[in-house]
ZAMARGU-4260 file (C-alpha; in steps of 0.2 Angstrom, whole numbers, plus 5000, padded with zeros to 4 digits):
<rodrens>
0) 5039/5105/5028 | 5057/5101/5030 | 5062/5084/5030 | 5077/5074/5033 | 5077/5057/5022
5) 5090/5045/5028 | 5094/5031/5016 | 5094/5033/4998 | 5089/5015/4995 | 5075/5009/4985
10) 5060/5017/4999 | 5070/5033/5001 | 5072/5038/4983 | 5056/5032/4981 | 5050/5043/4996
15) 5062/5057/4991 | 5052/5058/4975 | 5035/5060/4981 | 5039/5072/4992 | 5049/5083/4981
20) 5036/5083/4971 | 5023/5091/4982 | 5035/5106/4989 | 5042/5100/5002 | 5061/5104/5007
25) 5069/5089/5005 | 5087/5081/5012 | 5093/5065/5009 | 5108/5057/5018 | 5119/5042/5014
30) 5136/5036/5014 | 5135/5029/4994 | 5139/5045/4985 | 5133/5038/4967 | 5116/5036/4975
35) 5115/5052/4979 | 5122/5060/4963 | 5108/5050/4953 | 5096/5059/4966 | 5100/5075/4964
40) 5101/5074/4944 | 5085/5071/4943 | 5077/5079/4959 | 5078/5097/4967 | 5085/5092/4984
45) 5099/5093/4995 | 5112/5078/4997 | 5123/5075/5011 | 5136/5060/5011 | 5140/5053/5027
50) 5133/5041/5042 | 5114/5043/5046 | 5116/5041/5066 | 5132/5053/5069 | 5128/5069/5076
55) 5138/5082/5064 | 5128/5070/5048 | 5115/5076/5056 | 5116/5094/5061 | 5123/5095/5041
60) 5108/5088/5034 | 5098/5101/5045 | 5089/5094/5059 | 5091/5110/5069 | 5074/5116/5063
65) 5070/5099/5053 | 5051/5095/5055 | 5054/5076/5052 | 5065/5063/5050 | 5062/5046/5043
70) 5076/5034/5045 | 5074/5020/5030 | 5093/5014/5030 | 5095/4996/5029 | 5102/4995/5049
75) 5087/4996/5059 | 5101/5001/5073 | 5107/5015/5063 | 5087/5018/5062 | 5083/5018/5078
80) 5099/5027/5084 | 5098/5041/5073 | 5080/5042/5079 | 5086/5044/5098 | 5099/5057/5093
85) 5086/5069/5082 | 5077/5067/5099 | 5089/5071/5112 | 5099/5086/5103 | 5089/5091/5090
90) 5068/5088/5097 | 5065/5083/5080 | 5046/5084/5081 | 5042/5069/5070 | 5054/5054/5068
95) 5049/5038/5058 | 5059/5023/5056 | 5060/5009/5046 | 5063/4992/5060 | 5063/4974/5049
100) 5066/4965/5064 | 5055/4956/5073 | 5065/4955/5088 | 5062/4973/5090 | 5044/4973/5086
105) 5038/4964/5097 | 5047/4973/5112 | 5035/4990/5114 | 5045/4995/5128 | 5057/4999/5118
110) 5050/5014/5107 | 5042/5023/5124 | 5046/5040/5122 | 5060/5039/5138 | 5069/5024/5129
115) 5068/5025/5109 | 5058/5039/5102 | 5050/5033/5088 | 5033/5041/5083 | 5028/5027/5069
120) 5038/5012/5064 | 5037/5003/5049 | 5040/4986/5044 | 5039/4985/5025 | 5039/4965/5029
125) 5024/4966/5037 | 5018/4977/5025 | 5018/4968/5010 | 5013/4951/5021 | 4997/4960/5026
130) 4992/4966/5008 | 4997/4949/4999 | 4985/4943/5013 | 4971/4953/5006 | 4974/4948/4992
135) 4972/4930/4995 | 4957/4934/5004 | 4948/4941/4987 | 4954/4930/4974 | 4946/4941/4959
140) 4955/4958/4968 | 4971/4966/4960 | 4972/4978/4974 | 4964/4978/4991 | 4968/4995/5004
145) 4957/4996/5019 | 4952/5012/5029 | 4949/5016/5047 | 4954/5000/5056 | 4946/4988/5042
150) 4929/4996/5041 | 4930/5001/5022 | 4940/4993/5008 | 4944/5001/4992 | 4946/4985/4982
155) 4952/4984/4960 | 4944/4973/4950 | 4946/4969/4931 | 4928/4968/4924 | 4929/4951/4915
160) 4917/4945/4899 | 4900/4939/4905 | 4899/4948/4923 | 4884/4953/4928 | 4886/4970/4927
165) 4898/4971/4915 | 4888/4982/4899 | 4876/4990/4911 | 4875/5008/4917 | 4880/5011/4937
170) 4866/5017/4941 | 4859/4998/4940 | 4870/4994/4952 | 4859/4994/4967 | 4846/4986/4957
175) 4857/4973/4955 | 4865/4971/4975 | 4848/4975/4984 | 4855/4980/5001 | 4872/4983/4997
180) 4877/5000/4996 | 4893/5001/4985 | 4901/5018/4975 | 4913/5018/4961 | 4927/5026/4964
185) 4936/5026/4948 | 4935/5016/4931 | 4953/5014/4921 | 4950/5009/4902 | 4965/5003/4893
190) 4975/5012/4906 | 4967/5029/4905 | 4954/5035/4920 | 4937/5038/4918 | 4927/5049/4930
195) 4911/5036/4935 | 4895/5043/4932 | 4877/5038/4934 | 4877/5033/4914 | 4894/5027/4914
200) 4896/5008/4904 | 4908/4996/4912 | 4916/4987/4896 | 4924/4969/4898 | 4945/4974/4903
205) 4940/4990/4912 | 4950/4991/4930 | 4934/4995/4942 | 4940/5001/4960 | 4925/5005/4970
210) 4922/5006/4989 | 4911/4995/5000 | 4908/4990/5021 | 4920/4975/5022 | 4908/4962/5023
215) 4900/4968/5004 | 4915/4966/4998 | 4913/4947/4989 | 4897/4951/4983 | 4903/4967/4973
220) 4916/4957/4964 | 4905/4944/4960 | 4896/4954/4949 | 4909/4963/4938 | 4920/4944/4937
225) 4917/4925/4938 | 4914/4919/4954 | 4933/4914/4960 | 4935/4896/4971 | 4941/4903/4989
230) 4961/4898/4990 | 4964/4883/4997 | 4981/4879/4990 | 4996/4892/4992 | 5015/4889/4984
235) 5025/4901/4990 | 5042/4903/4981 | 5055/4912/4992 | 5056/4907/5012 | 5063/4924/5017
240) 5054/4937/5031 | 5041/4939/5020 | 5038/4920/5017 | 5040/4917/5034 | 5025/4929/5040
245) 5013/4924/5026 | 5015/4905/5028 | 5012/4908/5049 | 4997/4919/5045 | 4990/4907/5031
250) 4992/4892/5039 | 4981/4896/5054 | 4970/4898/5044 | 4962/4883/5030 | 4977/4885/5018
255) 4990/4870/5013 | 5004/4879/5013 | 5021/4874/5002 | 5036/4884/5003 | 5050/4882/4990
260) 5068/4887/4998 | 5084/4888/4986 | 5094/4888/5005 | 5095/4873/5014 | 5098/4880/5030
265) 5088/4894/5029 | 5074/4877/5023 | 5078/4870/5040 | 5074/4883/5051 | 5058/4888/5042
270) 5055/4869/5045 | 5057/4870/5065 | 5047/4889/5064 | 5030/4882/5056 | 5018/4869/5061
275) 5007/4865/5045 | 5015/4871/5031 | 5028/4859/5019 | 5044/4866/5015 | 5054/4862/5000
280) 5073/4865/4995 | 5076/4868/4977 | 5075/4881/4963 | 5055/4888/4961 | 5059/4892/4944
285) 5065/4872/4941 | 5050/4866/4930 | 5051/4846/4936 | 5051/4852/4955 | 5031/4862/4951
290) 5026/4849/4942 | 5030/4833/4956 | 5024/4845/4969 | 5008/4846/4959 | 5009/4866/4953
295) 4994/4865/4942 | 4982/4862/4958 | 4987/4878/4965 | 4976/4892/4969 | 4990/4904/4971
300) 5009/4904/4966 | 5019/4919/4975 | 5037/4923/4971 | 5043/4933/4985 | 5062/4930/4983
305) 5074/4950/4983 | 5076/4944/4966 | 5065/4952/4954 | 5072/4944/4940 | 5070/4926/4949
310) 5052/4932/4955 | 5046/4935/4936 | 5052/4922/4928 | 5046/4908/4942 | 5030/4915/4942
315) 5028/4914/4923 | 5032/4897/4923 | 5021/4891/4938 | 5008/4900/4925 | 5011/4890/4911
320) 5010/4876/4919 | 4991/4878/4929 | 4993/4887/4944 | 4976/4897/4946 | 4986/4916/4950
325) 5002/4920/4951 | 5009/4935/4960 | 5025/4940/4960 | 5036/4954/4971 | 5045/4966/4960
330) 5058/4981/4967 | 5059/4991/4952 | 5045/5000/4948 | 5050/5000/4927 | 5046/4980/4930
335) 5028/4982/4936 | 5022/4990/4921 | 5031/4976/4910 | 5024/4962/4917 | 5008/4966/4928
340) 4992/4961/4919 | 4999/4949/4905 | 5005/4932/4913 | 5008/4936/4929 | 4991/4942/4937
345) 4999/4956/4952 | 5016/4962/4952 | 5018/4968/4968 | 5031/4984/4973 | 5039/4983/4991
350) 5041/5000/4990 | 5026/5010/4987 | 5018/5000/4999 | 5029/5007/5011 | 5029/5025/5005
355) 5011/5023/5005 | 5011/5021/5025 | 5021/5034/5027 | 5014/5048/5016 | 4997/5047/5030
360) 5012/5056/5041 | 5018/5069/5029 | 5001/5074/5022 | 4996/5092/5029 | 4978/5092/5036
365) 4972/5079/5047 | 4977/5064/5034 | 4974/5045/5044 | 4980/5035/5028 | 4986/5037/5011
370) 4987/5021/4996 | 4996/5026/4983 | 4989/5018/4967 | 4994/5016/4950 | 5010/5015/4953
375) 5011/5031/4962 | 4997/5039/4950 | 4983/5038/4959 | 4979/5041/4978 | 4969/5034/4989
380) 4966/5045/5005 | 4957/5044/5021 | 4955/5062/5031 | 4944/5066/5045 | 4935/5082/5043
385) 4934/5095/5059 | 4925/5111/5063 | 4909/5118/5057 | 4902/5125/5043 | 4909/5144/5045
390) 4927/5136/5047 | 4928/5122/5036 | 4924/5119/5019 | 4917/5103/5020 | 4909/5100/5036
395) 4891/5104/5036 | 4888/5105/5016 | 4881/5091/5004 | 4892/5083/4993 | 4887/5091/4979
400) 4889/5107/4987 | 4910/5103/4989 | 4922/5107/4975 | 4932/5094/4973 | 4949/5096/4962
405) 4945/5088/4945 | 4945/5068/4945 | 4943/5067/4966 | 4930/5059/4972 | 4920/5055/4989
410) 4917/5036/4990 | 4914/5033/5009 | 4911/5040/5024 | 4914/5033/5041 | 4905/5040/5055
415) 4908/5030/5072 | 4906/5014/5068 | 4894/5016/5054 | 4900/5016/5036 | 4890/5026/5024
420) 4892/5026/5004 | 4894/5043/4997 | 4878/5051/4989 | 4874/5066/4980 | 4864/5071/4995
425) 4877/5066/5009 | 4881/5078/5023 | 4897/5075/5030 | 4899/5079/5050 | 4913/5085/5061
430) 4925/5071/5067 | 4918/5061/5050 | 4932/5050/5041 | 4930/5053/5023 | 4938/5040/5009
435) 4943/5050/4995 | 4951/5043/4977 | 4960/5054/4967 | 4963/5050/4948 | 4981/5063/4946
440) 4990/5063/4961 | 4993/5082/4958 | 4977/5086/4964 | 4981/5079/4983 | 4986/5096/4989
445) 4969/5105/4984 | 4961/5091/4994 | 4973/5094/5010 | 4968/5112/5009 | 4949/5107/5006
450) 4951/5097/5026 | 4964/5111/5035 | 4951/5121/5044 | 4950/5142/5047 | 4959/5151/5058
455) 4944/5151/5071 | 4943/5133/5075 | 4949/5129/5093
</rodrens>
């Protein structure tokens, strides 16, 4: 596939290095040469300096016969525009932009095929306020992705001493949840996967990911963790857009909300935006202002500020003085692996959420979602499976009649509105949405080409 990358920030590079890395022909466009330079050291692409939106940039970089564009400068004009022009000279079947504002969003007239062309818009904003939500929502969770509208969640767990299940085989799993159907997707053990088997041993430490209906999802992680209190009490360090959404979306909720604002105007207007929630002006990382405002009665601490530095270190000081979990938002993905899992409880990267969202439009087959986990080791992957059983290679057959690529497996299926766990005996059906988990990221073309059906579907 040919693909035209505008914006060699922190989601395009990001982006330009996934999809580099599975074939594709790749060209990135910006106007800060040492950006680019560092790209192409490092990845077999083609560079092109200049302004994302002008026509000549453009027709440069390839779009006569580009497949897609996705425009993830930081303008969300130069975004949109450059969208519009791929349109109108070019017919650039695919164009996907990046739009922060909310201004924008909300207007849907706006991205009507006649006004601004725009095939998928993404808000990384929104993104990152919807999974720290999630998060929230499962205390003992250190990563929550849902499938097919919400029906199915693929949730990480650290198995903790004393749980339930913890020292036990999974097959003694259902014994254990009568009437909840549940499948393992994956165990990690001191950072390294292991395949889940029927005889397999969760240990105290492993990283569990299974999948599970929704509604199951509490009782799963109540057996591999402590029971965790539900959040009650947020502190939220950082009032930017991300703040912003998460405190309006908590606060309707049953969560005190406090926000910790180093701005004062910036303090004032989130003052006049939201109705329940307290906002503070000061520095998050000032060890007096947590301890008057209490820090060691809250459920979770989140550092949300752009500064990764500031996000770690306020986080690791609301830790050490009570707060229950502390999240933080980091930008450079060298930091996650630093920190995540020692005081800080979730490090949370910006950018492979986003790059998630947008490798379900760049996956070949019929892909609806894509997670990356891992830090971009792992995959996560919902595809729909059409045909029949003489033109595709999973329609039809049992489970244990498809071979997978080694470390995939099938942990859900979604048929209609049904959700059903993946057994040995399964048969998957045309139109079926099948949750799939793969351990080496390698692997996910083997799995596109196992859902691209034969030349005789119609």
């Amino acid at each position: 596939m040919k693909i035209i990358i505008l914006g060699a920030g922190q989601v395009g590079s990001t982006l330009a290095e996934n999809l580099a890395s599975e074939q594709n022909d790749v060209t990135v466009v910006d106007t800060n040469p040492a950006a680019l330079d560092e790209l192409q050291e490092r990845l077999d692409i083609r560079t092109v300096q200049g302004r994302a939106s002008l026509p000549s940039v453009l027709r440069q970089a390839g779009a006569d016969d580009a497949d897609m564009i996705i425009a993830v400068t930081d303008s969300d004009e130069t975004n949109m525009l450059a969208c519009k022009i791929a349109n109108t000279l070019f017919s650039t079947p695919t164009k996907i932009a990046r739009v922060r504002s909310t201004d924008y969003l909300k207007e849907e007239k706006l991205f009507a095929p006649d006004a601004i062309p725009v095939d998928m818009r993404i808000s990384p904003e929104q993104l990152v306020t919807e999974l720290i939500q999630r998060l929230i929502e499962y205390p003992g969770a250190l990563q929550v992705v849902e499938f097919a509208d919400g029906k199915v969640r693929l949730v990480g767990v650290k198995a903790y001493y004393g749980g339930p299940l913890v020292s036990r085989q999974l097959k003694e799993l259902p014994a254990h949840l009568p009437g909840v159907d549940a499948r393992v997707a994956a165990i990690y053990r001191r950072g390294r996967p292991i395949i889940p088997e029927g005889d397999t041993i969760i240990e105290a430490e492993d990283e569990v990911f299974f999948i599970a209906a929704r509604d199951h999802i509490p009782k799963i992680i109540a057996e591999l963790r402590r029971q965790d209190k539900p959040v009650k009490r947020v502190m939220l360090a950082g009032g930017g857009n991300i703040g912003l959404r998460l405190a309006r979306a908590l606060e309707s909720g049953k969560v005190q909300v406090k926000i910790v604002e180093k701005f004062k105007e910036r303090a004032q207007f989130l003052s006049e935006q939201l109705q329940h929630s307290i906002v503070l002006t000061g520095d998050a990382a000032n060890e007096q202002l947590l301890r008057e405002e209490n820090i060691e009665d809250v459920d979770v601490f989140c550092a949300i500020t752009n500064d990764d530095e500031a996000n770690i270190l306020s986080a690791m000081l609301a830790k050490r003085l009570g707060a229950r979990k502390v999240m933080c938002l980091i930008n450079r993905l060298s930091y996650v692996d630093l920190v995540e899992g020692s005081t800080i409880d979730i490090a949370i990267s910006p950018r492979q959420t986003t790059v998630s969202a947008l490798l379900a439009r760049v996956r070949r087959g019929d892909v609806a979602r894509v997670h990356s986990l891992r830090r971009g080791a792992a995959e996560a992957i919902e595809a729909i499976a059409h045909g029949d059983r003489h033109n595709s290679k999973v329609v039809g057959r049992r489970l244990d009649e498809i071979k997978l690529p080694p470390g995939t497996t099938i942990g859900a299926i979604v048929r209609g509105d049904d959700v059903v766990i993946a057994h040995h005996d399964t048969v998957i059906e045309a139109e079926d949405h099948v949750i799939l988990f793969i351990v080496d990221k390698k692997f996910v073309k083997d799995v596109e080409k196992l859902f691209q059906v034969g030349l005789s579907f119609f």
